[in-house]
C-alpha positions in Angstrom: 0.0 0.0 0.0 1.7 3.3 -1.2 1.3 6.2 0.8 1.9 9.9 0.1 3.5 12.1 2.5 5.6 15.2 3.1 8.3 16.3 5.1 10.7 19.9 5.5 14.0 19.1 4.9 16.9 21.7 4.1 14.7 24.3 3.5 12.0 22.7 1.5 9.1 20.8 1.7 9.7 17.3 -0.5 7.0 14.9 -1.3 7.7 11.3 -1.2 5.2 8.1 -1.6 6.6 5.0 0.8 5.3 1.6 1.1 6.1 -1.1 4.0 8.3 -0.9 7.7 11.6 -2.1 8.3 15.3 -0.8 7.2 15.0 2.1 4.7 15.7 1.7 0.8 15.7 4.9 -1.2 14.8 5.2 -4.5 16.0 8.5 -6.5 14.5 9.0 -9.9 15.8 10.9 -12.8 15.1 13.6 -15.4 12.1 13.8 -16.4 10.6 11.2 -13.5 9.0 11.7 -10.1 8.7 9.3 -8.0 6.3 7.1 -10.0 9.4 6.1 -11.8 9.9 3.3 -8.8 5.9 2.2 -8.6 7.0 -1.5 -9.2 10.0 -1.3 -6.7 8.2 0.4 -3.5 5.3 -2.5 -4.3 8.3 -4.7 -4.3 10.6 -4.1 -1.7 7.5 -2.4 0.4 7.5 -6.2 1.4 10.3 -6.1 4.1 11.8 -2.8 4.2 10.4 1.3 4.2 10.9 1.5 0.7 10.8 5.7 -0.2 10.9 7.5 -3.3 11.3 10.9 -2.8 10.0 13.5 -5.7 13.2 15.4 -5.9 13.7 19.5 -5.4 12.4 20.7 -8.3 9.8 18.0 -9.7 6.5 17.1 -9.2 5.0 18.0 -5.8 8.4 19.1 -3.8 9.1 22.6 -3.2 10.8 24.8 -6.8 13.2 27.1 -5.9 13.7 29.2 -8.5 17.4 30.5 -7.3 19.4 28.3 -9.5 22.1 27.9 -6.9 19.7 25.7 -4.7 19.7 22.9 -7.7 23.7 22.6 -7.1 24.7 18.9 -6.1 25.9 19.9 -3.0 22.4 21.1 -1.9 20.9 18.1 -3.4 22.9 15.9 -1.7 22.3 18.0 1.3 18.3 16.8 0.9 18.7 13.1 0.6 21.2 13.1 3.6 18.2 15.2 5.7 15.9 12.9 4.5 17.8 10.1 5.8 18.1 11.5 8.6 14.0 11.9 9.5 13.6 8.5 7.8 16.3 6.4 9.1 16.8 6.7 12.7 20.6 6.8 12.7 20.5 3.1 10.6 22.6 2.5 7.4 20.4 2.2 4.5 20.2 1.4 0.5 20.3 4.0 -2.0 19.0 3.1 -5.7 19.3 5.3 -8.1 18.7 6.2 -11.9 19.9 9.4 -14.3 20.4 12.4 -12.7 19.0 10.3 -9.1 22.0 8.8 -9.7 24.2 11.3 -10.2 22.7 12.7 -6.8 23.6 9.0 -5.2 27.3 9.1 -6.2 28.1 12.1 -4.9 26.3 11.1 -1.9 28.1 7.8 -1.5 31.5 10.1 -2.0 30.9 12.5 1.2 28.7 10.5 2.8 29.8 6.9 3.1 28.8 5.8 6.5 25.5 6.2 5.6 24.9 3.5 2.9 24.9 -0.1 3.6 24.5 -0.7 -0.1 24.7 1.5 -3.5 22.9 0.7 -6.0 23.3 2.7 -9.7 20.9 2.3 -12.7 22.4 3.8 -15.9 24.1 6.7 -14.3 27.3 7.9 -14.6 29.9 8.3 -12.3 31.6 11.7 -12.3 35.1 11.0 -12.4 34.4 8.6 -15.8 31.8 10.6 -17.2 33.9 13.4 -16.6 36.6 12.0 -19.1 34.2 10.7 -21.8 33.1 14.3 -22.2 36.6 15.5 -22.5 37.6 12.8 -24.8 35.1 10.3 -26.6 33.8 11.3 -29.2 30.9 9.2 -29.2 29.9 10.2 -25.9 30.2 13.8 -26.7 27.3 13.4 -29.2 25.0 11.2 -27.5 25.3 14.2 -24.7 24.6 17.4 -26.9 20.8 17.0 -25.6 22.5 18.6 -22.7 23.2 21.6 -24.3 19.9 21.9 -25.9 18.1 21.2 -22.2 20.4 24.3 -20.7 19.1 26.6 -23.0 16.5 29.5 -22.9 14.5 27.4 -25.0 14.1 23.9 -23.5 11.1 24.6 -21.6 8.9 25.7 -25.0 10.3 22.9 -26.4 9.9 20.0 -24.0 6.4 21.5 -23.3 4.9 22.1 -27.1 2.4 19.7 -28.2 1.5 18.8 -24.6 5.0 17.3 -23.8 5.1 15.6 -27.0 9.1 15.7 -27.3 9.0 13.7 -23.8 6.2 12.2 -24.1 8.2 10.2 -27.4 11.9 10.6 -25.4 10.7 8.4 -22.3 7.5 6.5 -23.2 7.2 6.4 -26.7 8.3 2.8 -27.6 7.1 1.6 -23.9 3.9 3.0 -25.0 3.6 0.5 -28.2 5.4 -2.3 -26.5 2.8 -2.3 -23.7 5.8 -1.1 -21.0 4.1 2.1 -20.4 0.0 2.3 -20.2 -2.1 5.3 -20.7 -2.6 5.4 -17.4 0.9 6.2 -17.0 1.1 9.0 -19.5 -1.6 11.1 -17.9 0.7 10.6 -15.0 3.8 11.6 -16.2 2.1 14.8 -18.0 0.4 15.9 -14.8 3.4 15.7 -12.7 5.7 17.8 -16.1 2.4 20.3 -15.9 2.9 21.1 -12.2 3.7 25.2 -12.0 7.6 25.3 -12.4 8.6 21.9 -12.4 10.0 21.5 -16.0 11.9 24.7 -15.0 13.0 22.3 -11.4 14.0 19.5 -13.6 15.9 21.5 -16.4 17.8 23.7 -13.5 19.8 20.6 -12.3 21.7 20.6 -16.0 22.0 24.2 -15.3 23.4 24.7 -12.2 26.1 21.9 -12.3 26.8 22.9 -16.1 27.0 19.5 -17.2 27.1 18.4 -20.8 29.9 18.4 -23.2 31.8 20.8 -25.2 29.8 22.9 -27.1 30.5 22.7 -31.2 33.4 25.3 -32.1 31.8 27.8 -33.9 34.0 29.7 -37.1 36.3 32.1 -35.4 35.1 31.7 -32.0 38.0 31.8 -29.5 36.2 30.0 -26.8 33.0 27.8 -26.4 29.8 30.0 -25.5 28.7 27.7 -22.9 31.0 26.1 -20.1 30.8 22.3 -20.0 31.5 19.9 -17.2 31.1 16.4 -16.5 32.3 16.4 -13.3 29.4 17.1 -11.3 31.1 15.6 -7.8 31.2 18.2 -4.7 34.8 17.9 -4.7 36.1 16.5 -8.1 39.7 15.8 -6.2 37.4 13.4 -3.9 35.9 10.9 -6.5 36.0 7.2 -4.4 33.0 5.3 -3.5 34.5 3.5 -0.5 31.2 1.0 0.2 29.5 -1.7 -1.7 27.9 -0.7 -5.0 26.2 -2.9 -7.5 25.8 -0.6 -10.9 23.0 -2.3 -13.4 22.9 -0.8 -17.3 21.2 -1.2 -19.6 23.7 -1.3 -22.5 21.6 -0.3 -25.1 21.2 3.3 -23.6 21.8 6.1 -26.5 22.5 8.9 -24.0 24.6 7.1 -21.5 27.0 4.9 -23.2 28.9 1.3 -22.2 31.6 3.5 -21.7 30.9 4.8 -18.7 31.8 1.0 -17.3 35.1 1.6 -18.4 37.3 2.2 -15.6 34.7 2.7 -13.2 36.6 -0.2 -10.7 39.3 3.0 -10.2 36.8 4.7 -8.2 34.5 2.0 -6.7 37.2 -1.1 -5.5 34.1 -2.9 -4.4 32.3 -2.9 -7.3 29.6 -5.1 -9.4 28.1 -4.9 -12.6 25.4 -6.1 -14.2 24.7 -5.5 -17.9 21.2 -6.1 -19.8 21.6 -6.1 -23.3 18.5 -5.5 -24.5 17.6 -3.1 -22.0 17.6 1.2 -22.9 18.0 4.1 -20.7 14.8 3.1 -19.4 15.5 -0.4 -18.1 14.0 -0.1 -14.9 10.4 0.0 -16.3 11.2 -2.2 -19.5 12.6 -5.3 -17.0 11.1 -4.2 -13.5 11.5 -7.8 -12.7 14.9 -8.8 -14.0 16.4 -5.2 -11.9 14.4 -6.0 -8.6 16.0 -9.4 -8.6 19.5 -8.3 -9.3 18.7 -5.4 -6.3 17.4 -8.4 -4.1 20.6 -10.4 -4.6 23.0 -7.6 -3.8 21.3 -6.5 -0.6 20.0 -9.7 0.6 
């Protein structure tokens, strides 16, 4: 049984939904989720834990600041470690995470490892790789210029046009013919994108850690228009994950590339992987079932 609730936390008021009692696990959705993103996992690990997904600063039914300074990672990682602290009671917990949820949970794990028992990344990156794949891969440096595009004055009248068309088709379109998403589902996820300011919330996290990759030299331009960073750590000299993570990707993601595996055992010594070929960016809805066992086995 999923229930809705608020709490105040580092100066705003988040909602988050919350099934089941025992240890915590905490689910951090994406861009453009909301907490609905994790339906299938709060039913699931509802069963023997508090299973939380938060809607984070910025989305859905949380608080909007519209000072762009309060969407920096620090801040964010500020909310989930207040959170913890309401929902927690002092106990080590599970963090799962997704997209920019993910980029939230590494930098968490970084400056805050004695709170995790277990990390668990879904198609993420981690800031130290994804940091040198936007310097130096090519490929990666394309599949990221949606960045760009999503830090501009523009991306709002974009994303929105058509009644969230573009998103509509970026994060349910072939869910929607394969029968992964419902209808049902997209009346949700356009209610929670029509909530007063919170495509503005969602956009602003690009924006504020100025991540995304080179911008295209233009003729005669000296220096790009736009900075760029992937490093979107607190403190990119402090880039180790010191506890247990378990990273699950889908590896046929066109935004976040097999790549980001490279190398990633530098920065995470106790480290597993789990590929799923056929699975996108979007895994977590396509095989709900294949990613809650794989989370079940690492935390058990």
């Amino acid at each position: 049984m999923l229930k809705d609730k608020y709490v105040t936390v580092n100066g705003v008021k988040l909602h988050y939904v919350t099934a089941g009692k025992g240890p915590l696990i905490l689910f951090l959705h994406g861009f453009p989720e909301f907490w609905y993103e994790w339906k299938n996992q709060l039913a699931e690990f509802g069963k023997d834990h508090q299973a939380v997904a938060p809607d984070m600063r910025g989305y859905n039914l949380s608080d909007k600041p519209t000072d762009l300074d309060q969407y920096k990672i620090a801040v964010l990682v500020e909310d989930i470690r207040a959170l913890a602290d309401k929902l927690s009671h002092k106990k080590k917990f599970v963090l799962v995470a997704h997209d920019w949820g993910g980029a939230v949970a590494w930098s968490f794990a970084i400056a805050h490892p004695d709170y995790l028992s277990k990390l668990v990344i879904i198609n993420a990156p981690h800031p130290g790789v994804f940091a040198r794949l936007l310097t130096s891969d090519p490929a990666q440096q394309k599949a990221s210029q949606y960045m760009l595009m999503f830090r501009g004055e523009k991306a709002e009248s974009m994303l929105s046009a058509n009644n969230y068309a573009g998103l509509v088709g970026a994060v349910l379109g072939e869910g929607l013919k394969t029968g992964t998403f419902t209808e049902a589902d997209k009346e949700a996820y356009i209610k929670a994108w029509s909530q007063p300011g919170a495509l503005t919330g969602g956009l602003n996290y690009y924006r504020a850690n100025r991540v995304g990759p080179p911008p295209p030299k233009k003729e005669g331009e000296a220096a790009p228009a736009v900075v760029s960073t992937g490093n979107f750590a607190i403190d990119p000299n402090a880039l180790i994950v010191k506890g247990p993570t378990l990273v699950i990707w889908g590896e046929k993601d066109t935004a976040l590339l097999t790549q980001n595996l490279d190398g990633l055992d530098q920065f995470v010594p106790q480290l597993q992987i789990k590929r799923i070929p056929d699975g996108t960016h979007w895994v977590i809805h396509e095989k709900p079932a294949e990613v809650n066992a794989m989370i079940r086995e690492f935390i058990k």
